[in-house]
N, C-alpha and C positions, 0 to 999 in steps of 0.2 A: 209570121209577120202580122196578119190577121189578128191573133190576139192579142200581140203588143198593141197596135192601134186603137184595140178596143177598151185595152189597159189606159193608156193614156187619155180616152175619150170619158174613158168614165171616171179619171181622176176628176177631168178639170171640169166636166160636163153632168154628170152625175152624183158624186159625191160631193160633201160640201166642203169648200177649200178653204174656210174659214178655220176647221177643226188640223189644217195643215199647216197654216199660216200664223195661228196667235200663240203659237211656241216662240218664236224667234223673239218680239219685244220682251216677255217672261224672262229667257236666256239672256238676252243682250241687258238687259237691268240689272239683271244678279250678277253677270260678270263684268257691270262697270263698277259695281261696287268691292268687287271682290279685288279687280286691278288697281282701283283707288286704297285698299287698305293694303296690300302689298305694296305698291309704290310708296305709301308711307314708312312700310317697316326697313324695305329697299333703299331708300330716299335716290328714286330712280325717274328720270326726266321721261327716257321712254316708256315705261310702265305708266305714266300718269300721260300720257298723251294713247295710251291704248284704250285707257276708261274712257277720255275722252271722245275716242274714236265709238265704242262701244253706246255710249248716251245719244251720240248722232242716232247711229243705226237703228237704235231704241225707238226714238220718234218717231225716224222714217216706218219703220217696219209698224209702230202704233195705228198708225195711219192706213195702211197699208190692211193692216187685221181686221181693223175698225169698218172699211168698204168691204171686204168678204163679208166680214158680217151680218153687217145691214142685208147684204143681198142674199145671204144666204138662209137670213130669215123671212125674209119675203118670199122666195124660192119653192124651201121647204117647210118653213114654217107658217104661214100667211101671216106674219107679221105678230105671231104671240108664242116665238121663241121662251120656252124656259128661261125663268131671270134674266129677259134681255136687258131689262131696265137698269138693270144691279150691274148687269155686264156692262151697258152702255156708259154707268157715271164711273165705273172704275178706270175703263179703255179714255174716257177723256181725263181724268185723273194724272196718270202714266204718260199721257200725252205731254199736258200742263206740265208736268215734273222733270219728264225729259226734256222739254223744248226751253225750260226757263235755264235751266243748266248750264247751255252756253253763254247767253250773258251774265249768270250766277259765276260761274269758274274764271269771263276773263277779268270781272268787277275784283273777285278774290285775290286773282294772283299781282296786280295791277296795283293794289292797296298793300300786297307786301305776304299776306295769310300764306300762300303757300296750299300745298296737297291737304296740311291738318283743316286751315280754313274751309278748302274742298269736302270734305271727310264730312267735317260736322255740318255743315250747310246740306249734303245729302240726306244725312238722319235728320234732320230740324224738318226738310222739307218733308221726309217722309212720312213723316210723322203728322204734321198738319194735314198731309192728302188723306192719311187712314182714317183723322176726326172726319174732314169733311166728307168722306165718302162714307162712312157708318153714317151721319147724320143727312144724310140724300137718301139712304135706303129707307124706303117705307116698309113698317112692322104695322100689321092690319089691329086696330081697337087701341092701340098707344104707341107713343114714339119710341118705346124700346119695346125688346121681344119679354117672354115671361121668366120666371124662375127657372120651368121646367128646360125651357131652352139654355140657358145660359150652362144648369147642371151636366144638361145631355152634350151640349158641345162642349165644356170644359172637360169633362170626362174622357172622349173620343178623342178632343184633343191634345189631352195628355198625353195617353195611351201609344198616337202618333206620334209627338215628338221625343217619347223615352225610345221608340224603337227607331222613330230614321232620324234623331239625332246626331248619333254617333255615324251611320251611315253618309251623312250629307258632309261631316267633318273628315271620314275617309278621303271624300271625293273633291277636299280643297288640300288638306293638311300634304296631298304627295309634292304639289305646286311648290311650296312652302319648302318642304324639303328638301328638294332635289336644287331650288335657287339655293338655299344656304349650305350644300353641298359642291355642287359645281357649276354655280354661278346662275348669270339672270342669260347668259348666252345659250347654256347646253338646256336652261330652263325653258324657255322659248319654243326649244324645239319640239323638247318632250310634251309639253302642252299644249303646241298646234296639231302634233299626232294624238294626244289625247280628243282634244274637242273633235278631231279631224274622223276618229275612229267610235266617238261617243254619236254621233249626231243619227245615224239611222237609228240606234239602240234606242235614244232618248225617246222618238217618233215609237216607237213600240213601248216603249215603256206607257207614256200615255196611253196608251189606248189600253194597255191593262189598267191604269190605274183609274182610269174615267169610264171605262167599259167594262171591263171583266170582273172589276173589287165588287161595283152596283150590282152587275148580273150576280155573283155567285152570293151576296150577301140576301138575294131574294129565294134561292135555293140550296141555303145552307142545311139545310135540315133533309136534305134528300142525297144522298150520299151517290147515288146512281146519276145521276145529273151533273152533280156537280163533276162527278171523274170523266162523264165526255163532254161541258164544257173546257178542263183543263185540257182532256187530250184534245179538241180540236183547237186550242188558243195553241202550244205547243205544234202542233200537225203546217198549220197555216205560218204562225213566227218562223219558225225554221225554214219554210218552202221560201220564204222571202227574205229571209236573214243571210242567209250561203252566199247569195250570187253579190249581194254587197259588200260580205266580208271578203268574198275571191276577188270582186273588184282592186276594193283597197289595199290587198295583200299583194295584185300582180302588177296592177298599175302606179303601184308608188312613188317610184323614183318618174316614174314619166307624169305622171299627176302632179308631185312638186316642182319638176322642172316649168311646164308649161301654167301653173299656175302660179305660184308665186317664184320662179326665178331657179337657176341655176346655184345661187348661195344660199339656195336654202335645203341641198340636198343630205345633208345629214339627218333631215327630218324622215326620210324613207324607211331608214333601219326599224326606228322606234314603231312608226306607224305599221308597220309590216305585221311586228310582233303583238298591236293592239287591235290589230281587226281582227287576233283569233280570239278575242275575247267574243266575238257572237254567237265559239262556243256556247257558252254558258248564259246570255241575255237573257231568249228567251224565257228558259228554267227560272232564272234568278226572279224576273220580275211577275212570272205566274204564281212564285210561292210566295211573295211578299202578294200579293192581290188575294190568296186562298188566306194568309195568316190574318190581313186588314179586315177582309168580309167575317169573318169568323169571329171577331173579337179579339183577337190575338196581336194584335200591332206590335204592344210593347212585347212580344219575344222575338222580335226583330235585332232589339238591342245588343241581346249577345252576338249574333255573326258581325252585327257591327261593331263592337269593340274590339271582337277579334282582328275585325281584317282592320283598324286603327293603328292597334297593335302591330300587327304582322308588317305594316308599310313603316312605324317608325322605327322598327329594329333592322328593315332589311334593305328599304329606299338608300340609305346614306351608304352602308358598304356596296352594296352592289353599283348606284351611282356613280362613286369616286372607283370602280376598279373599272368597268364598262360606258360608263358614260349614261346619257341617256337612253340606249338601247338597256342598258343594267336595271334601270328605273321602269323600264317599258316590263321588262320581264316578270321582277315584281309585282306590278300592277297586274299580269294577267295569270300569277300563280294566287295572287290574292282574291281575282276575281272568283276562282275554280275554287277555289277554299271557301270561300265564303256561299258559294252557291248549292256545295256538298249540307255545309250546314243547316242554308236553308233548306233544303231540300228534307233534312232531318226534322227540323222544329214542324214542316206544313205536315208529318206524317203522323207526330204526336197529335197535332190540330184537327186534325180531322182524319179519325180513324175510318180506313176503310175505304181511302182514296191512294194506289199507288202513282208512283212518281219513275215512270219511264223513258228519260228524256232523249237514250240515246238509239230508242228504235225510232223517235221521228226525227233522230238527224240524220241517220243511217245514206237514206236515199236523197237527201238536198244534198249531201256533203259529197258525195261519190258524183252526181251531176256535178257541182260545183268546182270537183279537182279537176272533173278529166275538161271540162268548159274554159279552167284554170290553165290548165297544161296548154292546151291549145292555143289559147290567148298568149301564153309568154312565149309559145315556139313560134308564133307566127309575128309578134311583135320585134324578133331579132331580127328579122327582115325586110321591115319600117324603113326606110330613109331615114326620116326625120323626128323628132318629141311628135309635135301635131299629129303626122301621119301614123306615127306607132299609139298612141294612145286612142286614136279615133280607131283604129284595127283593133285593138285590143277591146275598148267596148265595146263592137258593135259582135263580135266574134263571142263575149261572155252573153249581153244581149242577149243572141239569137240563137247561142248554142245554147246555155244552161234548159233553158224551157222546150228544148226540142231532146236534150238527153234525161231529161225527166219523164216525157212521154215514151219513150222509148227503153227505160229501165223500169215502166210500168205504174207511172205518177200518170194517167192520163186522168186519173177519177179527183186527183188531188188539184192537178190544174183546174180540171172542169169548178170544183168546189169554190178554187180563189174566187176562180171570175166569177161564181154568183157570190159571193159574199161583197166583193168589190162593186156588181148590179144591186147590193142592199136584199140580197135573198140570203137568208142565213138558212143553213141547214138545220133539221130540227134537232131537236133536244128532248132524250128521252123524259115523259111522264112521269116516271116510276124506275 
């Protein structure tokens, strides 16, 4: 109990909560725009009240990032945060763009435009916000950056978007799918168990992709380094990845009842089958972070066209015969496919670094069943939603970290909690 508390203390008291927090507006913008271009192709009154719904949360949550921030640069920073300035005119940007939205969309629909009116007034707007917010950013000796800059980032990010192009189109095109399969109702479902089982991965994924690509990109040429930052990014994602996916695995049908409702239990099935994707998370996003620091982004593109591929031949039959558990299943043999391959391209990338993912899942996963098991036998025994679901976290909680120390994780605990104190373990020299 002791280290939960100090777990918690040191989220919200120690670490900066700004770096927890400025995910959600990011997310809620991309998926109001993504609900606005579906709701077009849809031509769906509910879907275009979920964007809407999504542009609110946007603001708020802007807002919301934007105070972490601040204080979190005074905090930890004394107030000369890394590109706070750049960060600042963007986060009021996003602000402005969210918050004008609402009387942008009822002016629209009022006048007759409709979703398309909506659609292109989002890109008009966005588009104005990227001039003025390039034109706020100071470039030190002229108002633009130099040749060499423009060369080195177009370069870079090219290289980015040929490899997680395809990638980012995996991770809309199943939505797509599975609505012009069996509908915008089995759609719904499958995609609140998507985002529902994405959302702890997503929070890791960041931190490989703003911590571990930079680190390994400064230790790319030391081959010994590099293979115990991977093994300890791997060692720590999995210690912490298990007891979230046993969560959502055991508590699903009592997770959607008590939070959104009794009709919306269909949504458990799917969700169930997609929180074993954190199988694979962590592996997935340490070898895209070893391929990006390397130079190597664009051969990203191949596991991404594959798993493209593999979802538009398999989503639609599997689909219409299982429903959205059929869709669910796909999703997470594509996820295992896709993660084998990376797995192959980071070994071409950097010879001399093996890829052992499943001796640090070994001991999370074995805590995690039996913390699992426990939770669902004792959960049968709840009175009530409330009552079983509050048994049932408080039981993965407090068992997972007590049969990890006790299957011999005590050195692995000890490590979280100083990396979570901001004590990183070291890294070999040489």
């Amino acid at each position: 109990m002791a280290f939960i508390q100090r777990v918690i203390h040191d989220l919200l008291f120690v670490h900066p909560v700004h770096t927890m927090v400025v995910h959600f507006p990011i997310a809620l913008t991309g998926s109001a725009l993504f609900f606005m271009l579906l709701a077009l192709w849809r031509r769906s009154d509910t879907l275009e009240q979920v964007a809407f719904a999504n542009i609110g949360l946007a603001a708020v949550s802007t807002v919301v990032a934007g105070a972490t921030g601040i204080l979190d640069n005074a905090r930890f920073y004394g107030g000369q945060a890394p590109n706070h300035v750049t960060k600042i005119i963007l986060a009021s940007t996003l602000l402005i763009e969210a918050a004008a939205c609402y009387p942008r969309i009822l002016l629209l629909l009022q006048q007759g435009w409709g979703i398309v009116g909506i659609a292109w007034a989002q890109v008009a707007s966005s588009l104005v916000s990227a001039v003025l917010a390039w034109r706020l950013v100071p470039f030190p000796g002229s108002p633009l950056p130099g040749r060499e800059v423009f060369r080195s980032v177009a370069v870079h990010t090219g290289r980015l978007f040929v490899g997680g192009f395809s990638g980012f189109l995996a991770t809309r095109i199943d939505n797509v799918l599975v609505a012009g399969t069996i509908g915008e109702t089995g759609m719904s479902f499958y995609s609140m168990a998507y985002n529902a089982s994405r959302l702890p991965i997503n929070v890791l994924e960041r931190v490989t992709s703003f911590v571990l690509a930079p680190a390994l990109a400064q230790i790319r040429g030391e081959p010994a380094r590099v293979q115990e930052a991977v093994n300890q990014t791997l060692r720590h994602l999995y210690l912490l990845v298990a007891p979230v996916a046993t969560l959502l695995f055991v508590c699903a049908p009592t997770l959607t009842a008590v939070v959104l409702g009794e009709r919306w239990a269909p949504l458990a099935a799917p969700l169930r089958v997609m929180s074993l994707v954190a199988i694979a998370a962590p592996t997935l996003h340490a070898t895209a972070a070893v391929l990006v620091s390397h130079g190597r982004a664009h051969w990203i593109a191949a596991p991404g066209a594959a798993l493209l591929l593999f979802q538009v031949l398999a989503i639609p039959p599997m689909a219409r015969r299982f429903g959205p558990i059929g869709a669910a299943g796909v999703d997470l043999a594509a996820t295992l496919l896709v993660t084998w391959a990376m797995c192959h391209a980071a070994r071409r990338a950097v010879a001399g670094v093996s890829w052992r993912p499943l001796g640090f899942l070994r001991l999370p996963a074995l805590a995690a069943a039996a913390a699992g098991t426990l939770a669902w036998s004792a959960g049968l025994l709840a009175p009530g939603c409330v009552a079983r679901l509050a048994l049932q976290l408080g039981l993965i909680g407090a068992g997972y970290p007590a049969l990890v120390w006790l299957l011999g994780g005590a050195t692995l605990l000890k490590e979280l909690a100083a990396l979570v104190r901001g004590r990183a373990p070291a890294v070999p020299t040489a």
